[in-house]
C-alpha positions in Angstrom: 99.0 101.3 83.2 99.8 97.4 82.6 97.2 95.2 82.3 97.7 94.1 86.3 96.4 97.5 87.4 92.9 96.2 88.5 92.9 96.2 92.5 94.6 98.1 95.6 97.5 95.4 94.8 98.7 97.5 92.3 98.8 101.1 93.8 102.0 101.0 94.2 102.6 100.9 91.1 100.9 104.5 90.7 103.0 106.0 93.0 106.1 104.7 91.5 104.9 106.3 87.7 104.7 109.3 89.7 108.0 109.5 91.1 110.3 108.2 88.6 110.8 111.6 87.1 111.6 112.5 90.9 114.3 109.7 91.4 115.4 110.2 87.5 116.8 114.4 88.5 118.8 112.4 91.3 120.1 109.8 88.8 118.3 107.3 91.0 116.0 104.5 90.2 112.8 103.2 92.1 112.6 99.4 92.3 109.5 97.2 93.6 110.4 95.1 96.8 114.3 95.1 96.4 116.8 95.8 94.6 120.1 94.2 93.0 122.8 93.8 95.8 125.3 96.1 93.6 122.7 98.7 92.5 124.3 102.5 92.7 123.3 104.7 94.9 121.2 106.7 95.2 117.8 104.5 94.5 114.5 103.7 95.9 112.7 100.7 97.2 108.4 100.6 97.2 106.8 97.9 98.9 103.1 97.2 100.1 103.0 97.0 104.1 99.4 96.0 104.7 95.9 96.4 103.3 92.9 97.1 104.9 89.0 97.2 104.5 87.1 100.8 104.0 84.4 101.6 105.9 81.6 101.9 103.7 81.8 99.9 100.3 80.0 97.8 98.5 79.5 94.1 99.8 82.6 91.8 98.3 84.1 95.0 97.3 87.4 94.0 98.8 89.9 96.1 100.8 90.3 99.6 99.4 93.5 101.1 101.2 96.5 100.1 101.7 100.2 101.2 102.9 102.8 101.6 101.0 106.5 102.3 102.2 108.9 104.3 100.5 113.1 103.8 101.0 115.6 106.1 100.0 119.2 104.8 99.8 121.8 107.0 99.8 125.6 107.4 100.0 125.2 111.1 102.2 122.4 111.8 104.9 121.5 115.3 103.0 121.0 113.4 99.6 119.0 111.0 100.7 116.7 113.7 103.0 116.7 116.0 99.5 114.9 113.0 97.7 112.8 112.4 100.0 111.3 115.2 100.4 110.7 115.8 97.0 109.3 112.9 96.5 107.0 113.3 99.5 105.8 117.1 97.6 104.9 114.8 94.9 103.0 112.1 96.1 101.5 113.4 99.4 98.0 114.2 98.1 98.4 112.7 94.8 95.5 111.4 93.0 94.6 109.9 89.5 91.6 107.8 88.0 92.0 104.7 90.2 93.6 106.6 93.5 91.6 108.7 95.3 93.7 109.5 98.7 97.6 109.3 99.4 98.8 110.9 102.2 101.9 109.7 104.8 101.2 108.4 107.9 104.7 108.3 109.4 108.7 108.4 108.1 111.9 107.4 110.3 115.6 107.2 108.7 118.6 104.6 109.4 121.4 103.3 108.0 122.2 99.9 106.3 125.6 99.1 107.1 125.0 96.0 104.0 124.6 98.4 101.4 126.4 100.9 102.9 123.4 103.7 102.7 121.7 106.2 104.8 118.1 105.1 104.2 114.8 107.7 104.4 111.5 105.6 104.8 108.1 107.2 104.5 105.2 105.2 104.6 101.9 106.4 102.9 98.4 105.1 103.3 96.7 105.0 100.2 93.2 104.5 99.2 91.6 103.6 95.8 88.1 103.9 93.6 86.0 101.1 93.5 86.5 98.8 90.3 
């Protein structure tokens, strides 16, 4: 992982090396915070929505879970709902050295009339070893 992997901050950048070969069979690409205003469709957007402190931890530990939401922007509904769920097989439960929970807590859908895109959002509360 890059050398900025060192706190919750960066889980969602374990989730995203986990799905990219998910988006990749789609032909889609997963992007931190945004993407370009003329990206093709179909892609994905990551962002972090919150952190929060764990119960028990070690004093100045710092927060140890976070949210992270998922979008999935597509040009048909059924596209869109395909990637999402295969992206949600391979990240709900996922772990590796540094995360230690991910699971979703809640997914709604939409449209963007900007892009145009239907859009699947799943948001996943993750939480992470202790440095």
């Amino acid at each position: 992982m890059a050398a900025y992997d060192k706190t919750i901050l960066s889980a969602g950048t374990r989730l995203r090396a986990a799905l990219e070969p998910v988006v990749a069979a789609h032909g889609a690409r997963i992007f931190p915070v945004v993407s370009a205003v003329d990206e093709q469709l179909p892609f994905v957007t990551y962002f972090r929505a919150g952190t929060s402190e764990t119960g028990v931890k070690p004093p100045g530990a710092g927060p140890r879970e976070t949210v992270i939401q998922f979008q999935v922007f597509s040009a048909g509904y059924g596209e869109g709902l395909e990637i999402a769920e295969e992206m949600l097989e391979a990240i709900d439960g996922f772990t590796d050295d540094r995360v230690r929970y991910c699971a979703m807590m809640d997914s709604s859908e939409n449209f963007d009339g900007a892009v145009p895109a239907y859009v699947q959002i799943m948001t996943f509360k993750v939480k992470t070893f202790n440095n």
